[in-house]
N, C-alpha and C positions, 0 to 999 in steps of 0.2 A: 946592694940596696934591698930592706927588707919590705916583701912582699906590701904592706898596707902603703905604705908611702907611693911604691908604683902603683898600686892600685888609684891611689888618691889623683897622681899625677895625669895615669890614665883617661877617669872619666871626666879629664877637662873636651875628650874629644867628643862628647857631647853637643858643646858648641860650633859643632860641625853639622849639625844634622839640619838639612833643610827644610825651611819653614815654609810652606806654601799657602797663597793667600789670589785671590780673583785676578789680582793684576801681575802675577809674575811669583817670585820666590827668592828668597834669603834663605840667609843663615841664620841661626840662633843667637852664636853671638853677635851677628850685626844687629840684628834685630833687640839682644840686651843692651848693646851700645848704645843704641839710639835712644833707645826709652828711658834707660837709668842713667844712662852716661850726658847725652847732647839733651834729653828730654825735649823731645819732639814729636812723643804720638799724644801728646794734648790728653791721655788717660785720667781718670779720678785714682784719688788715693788708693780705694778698694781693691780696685781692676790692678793698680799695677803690684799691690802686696800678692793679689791671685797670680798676676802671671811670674813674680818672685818666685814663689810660693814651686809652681810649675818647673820652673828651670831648676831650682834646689831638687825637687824631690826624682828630676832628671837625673841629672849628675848622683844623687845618691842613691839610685836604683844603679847608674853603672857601676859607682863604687864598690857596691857589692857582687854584683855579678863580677868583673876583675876579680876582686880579691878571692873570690872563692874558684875562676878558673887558677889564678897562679898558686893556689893552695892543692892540686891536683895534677894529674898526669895531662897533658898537652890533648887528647884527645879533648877535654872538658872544653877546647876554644870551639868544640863544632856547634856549643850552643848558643855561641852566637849566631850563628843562621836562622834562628829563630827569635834569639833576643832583637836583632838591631832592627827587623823590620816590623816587632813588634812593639818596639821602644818610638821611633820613627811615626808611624800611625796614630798612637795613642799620643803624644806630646802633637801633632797636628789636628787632631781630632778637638783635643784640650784648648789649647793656642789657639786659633784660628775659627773654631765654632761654637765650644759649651762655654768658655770663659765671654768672649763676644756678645754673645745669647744674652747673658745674665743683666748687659748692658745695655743694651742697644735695642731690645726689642721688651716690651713692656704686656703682659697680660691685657685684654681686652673682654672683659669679664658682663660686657650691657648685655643684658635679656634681649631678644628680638620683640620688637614691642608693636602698636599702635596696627590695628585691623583696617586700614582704610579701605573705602569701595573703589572696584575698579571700573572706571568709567566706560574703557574700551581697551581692546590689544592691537597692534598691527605685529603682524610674525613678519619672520624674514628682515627685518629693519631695524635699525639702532640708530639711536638718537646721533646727530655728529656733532662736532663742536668748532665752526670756526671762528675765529675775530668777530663779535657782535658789537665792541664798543661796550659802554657802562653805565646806558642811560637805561637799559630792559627795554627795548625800542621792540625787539622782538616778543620778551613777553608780556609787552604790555598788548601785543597784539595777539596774544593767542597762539602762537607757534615756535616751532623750533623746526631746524635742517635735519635732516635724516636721510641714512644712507641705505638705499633698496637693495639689498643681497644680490636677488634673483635678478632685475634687471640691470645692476653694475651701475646705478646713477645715484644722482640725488633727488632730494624733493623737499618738499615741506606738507608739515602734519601741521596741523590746523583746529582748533575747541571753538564751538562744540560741533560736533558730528564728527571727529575723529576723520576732517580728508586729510587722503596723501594726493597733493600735488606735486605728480614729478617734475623737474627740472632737467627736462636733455642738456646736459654739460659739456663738452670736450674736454676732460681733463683726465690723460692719463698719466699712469704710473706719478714716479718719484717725485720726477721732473716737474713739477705742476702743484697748485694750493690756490685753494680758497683761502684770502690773504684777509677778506672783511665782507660780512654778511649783515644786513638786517632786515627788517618788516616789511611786507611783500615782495619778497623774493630779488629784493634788490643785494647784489654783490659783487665782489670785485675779483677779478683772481686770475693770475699768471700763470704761461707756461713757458718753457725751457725747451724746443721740442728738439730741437739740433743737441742738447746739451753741452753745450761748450759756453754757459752763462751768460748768455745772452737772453734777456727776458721779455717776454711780449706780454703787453699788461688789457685786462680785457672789462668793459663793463656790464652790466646790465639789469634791469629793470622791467617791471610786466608792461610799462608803456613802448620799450621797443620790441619791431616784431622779431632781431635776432644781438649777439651779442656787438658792443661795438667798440672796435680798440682804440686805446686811449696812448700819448701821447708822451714818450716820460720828459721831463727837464733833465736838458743836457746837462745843466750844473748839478746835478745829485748822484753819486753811484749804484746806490741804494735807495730806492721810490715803494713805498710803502703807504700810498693816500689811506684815508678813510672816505667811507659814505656819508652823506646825508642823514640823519636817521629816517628820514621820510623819504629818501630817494631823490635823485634829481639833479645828484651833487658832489664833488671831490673835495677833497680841501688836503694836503700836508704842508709842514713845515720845512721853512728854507734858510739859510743861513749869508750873511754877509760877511764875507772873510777878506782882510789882507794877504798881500804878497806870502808873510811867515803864515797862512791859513790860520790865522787867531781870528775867532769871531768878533764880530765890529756890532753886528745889529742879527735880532732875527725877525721872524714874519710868518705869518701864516698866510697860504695862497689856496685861492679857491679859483673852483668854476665849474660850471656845469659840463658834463661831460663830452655832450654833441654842437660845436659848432660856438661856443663862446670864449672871451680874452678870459685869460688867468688874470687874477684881482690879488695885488697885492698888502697883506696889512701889516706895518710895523706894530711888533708884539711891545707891548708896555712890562715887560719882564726882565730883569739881570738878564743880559745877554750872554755870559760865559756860564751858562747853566748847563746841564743835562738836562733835554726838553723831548717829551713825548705828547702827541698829539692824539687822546684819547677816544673821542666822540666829536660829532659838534651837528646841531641843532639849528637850523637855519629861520624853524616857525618858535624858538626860543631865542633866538638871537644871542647865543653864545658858543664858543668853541670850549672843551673840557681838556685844560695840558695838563701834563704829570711833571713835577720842574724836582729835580734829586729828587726822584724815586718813591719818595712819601709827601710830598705837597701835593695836593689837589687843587687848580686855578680854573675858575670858570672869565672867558675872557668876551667879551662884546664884540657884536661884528665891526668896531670900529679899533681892535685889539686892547682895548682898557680892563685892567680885571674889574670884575666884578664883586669887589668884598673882599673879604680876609680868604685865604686859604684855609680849605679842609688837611686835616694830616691824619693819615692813614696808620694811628697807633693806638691800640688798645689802651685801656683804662689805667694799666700800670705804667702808661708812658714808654714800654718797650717798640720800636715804632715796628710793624709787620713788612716784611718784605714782598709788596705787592708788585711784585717785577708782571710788567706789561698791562696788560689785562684782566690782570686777578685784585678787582675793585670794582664794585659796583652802587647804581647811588638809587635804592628804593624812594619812595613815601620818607619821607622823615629823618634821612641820614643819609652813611651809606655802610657798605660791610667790604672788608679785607679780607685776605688769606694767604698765607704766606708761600713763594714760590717756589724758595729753595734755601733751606738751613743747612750749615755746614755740621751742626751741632744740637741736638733739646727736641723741644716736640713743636710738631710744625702747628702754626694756632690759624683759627678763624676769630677773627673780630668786628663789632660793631658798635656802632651808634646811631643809634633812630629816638626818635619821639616817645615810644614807646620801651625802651630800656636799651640799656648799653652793656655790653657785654665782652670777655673773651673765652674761647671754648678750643683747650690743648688736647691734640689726636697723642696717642699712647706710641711710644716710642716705639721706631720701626716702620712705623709706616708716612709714607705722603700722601700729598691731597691730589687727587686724581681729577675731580669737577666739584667746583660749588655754584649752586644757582641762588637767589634771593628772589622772594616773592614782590610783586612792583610795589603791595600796600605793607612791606615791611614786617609782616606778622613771622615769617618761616624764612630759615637760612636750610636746603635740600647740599650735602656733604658727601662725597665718592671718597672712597681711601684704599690703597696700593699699599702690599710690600715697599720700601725704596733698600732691601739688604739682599743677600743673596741665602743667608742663612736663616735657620729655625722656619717654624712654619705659622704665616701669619694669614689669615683668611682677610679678602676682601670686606669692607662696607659701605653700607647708603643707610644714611641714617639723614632726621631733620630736627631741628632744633628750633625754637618758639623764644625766637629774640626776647619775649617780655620777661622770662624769666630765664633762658638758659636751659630749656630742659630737654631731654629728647621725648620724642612726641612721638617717631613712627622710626623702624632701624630695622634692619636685613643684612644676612649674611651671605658670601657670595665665594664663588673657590678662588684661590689665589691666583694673581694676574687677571682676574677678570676685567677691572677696571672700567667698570660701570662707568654712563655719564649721565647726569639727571637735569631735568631742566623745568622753570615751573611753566606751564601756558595759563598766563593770566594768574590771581590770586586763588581760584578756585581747582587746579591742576595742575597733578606733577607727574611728568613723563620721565619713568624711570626705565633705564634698557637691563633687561635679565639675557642673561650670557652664561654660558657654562661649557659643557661639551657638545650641546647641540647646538641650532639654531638660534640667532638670536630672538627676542622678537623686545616689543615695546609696551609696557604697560602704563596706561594713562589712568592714574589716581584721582579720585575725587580728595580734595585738600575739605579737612573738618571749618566751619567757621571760627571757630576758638577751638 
């Protein structure tokens, strides 16, 4: 067999070299298989001509090296010792980060813009973010939760005069969350403390003097109420199932938390829906359900909706995937942002009175917090790394609904993961985070 043919035959052994990647490692050519052969890494044309592109100039870097050992004395294989783990590194370097790179993570080229005054700081604190619901029940009051370093609790900050009122909690570690928070200090939140899933659900309010546990329904596995937006009040959703547990009816149940019957109301909605019970409003006399994940239903305390459904999709009709809580309803609309894309850039979108809009974060990163202002003028934006490669720096940037534009923007070191929140129309409390301490700076917001 003359030398180029073994050589040729050779560097098929290339597709031996392992490919390593966050969740584990292959092989090359499994890894060619799948992509060229089953096509199944979902790639654009580009990506997978580059990673062709890759594995040929693999294989004919070893063809040469072969053909010029077996054109030589046997000593010439010791350059391999050098070659394979130099060949190895570079093809995973390539693979797995610079090609990736080109894809997946999009320049992010905005000016840090807009000088606003800072109203006040609190150090040592950062804003925190649990379940508020979508009505800005909170900032329509002026505050946001925040979490005290130095004394390991929570509290709330408060406009104007910048108080922190702390909140003595019991809630440690893992095991434990604030499951729903809003305007005075009213919240809800479980603990686990045996850990063996078993949960103890806890209320409270500045009208009681300490917290008071609530009650779950035996029929639920998972209890997840909401508040009152004013406080005063539970309310989740329940379901009426046959024997094969197929939904027959559902209902929304409320009651006040100390000393009253649960109230039950049959929901006037398809009953075999996906149903989340978002807010609900007792001095508006409506419950807010999410019914498949992009309807918005405002329903009457007597469960009738009320009007046509809102739907949670940008302009282009593409609908936002506002998984949970990532929807809120200002002045004049409301504003989306999407929770989780498997694929493209993750968007914020809106519709108010005042303009309607969609605004795509730059490939590579996700949305860490969005706040919207209650009179609908400003959408306040966090954004996160969501890769493990290239290096993409944190932002908080805000955007001016009427026209889309950014208005005020800060860059932040990677993973920092800011959370911003407005109190009231006139203030945005932004947490700055780095290698020190945290602390909170509370912005005065321009009028236009």
């Amino acid at each position: 067999m003359n030398r180029t043919l073994l050589a040729f035959l050779l560097s098929f052994l290339v597709y031996l070299v392992p490919a390593v990647h966050a969740h584990g490692g292959t092989l090359l050519g499994l890894a060619v298989w799948a992509e060229f052969i089953e096509m199944r890494s979902g790639r654009e044309p580009l990506w997978l001509i580059m990673d062709a592109v890759l594995a040929l100039a693999l294989q004919a870097a070893a063809f040469a090296t072969f053909r010029w050992i077996l054109g030589g004395r046997a000593i010439r294989w010791l350059v391999m010792i050098a070659v394979v783990p130099t060949l190895v590194l570079s093809f995973n370097l390539a693979w797995m980060i610079a090609i990736p790179t080109l894809f997946l993570i999009e320049r992010d080229s905005a000016p840090e813009t807009g000088e606003w005054p800072v109203a006040c700081s609190v150090p040592g604190a950062s804003t925190a973010s649990p379940h508020t619901g979508v009505t800005l029940a909170l900032e329509r009051a002026r505050e946001v939760w925040v979490w005290i370093r130095e004394e390991k609790t929570y509290g709330i900050l408060s406009m104007p005069g910048c108080v922190v009122t702390p909140r003595k909690l019991s809630i440690p570690g893992l095991h434990s969350a604030i499951r729903f928070a809003t305007a005075g200090g009213v919240l809800y939140y479980s603990l686990d403390l045996d850990h063996d899933g078993v949960w103890e659900h806890w209320y409270l309010d500045n009208s009681l003097p300490a917290p008071v546990e609530l009650d779950a329904p035996d029929s639920l596995e998972l209890w997840r109420p909401v508040t009152d937006a004013r406080g005063g009040a539970i309310a989740w959703l329940e379901s009426d199932r046959d024997d094969r547990k197929i939904v027959l009816g559902r209902f929304v149940a409320y009651r006040r938390p100390v000393g009253a019957e649960v109230v039950r109301v049959p929901l006037g909605l398809p009953s075999r829906s996906a149903m989340e019970l978002l807010d609900f409003d007792f001095d508006a006399g409506r419950f807010i359900i999410r019914r498949n994940r992009r309807e918005i239903y405002f329903v009457g305390l007597d469960g009738r909706s009320l009007g046509e459904p809102l739907n949670a999709g940008p302009p282009n009709g593409e609908g936002i995937d506002a998984a949970y809580d990532h929807f809120r309803l200002p002045d004049g609309g409301w504003v989306a942002w999407d929770g989780y894309r498997d694929e493209g850039r993750y968007r914020v979108g809106w519709s108010l009175t005042n303009g309607a809009g969609l605004y795509e974060i730059p490939k590579g990163r996700g949305i860490t917090a969005v706040s919207a202002s209650p009179d609908g003028r400003y959408i306040a934006v966090s954004v996160s790394t969501i890769i493990l490669i290239g290096s993409v720096r944190d932002a908080v940037f805000v955007l001016r609904t009427a026209d889309g534009a950014e208005v005020w923007r800060r860059y932040f070191p990677t993973y920092t993961r800011n959370h911003v929140a407005f109190l009231g129309s006139g203030y945005l409390a932004v947490t700055f985070q780095g290698d020190g301490p945290p602390r909170i700076d509370v912005l005065e917001v321009p009028e236009r």
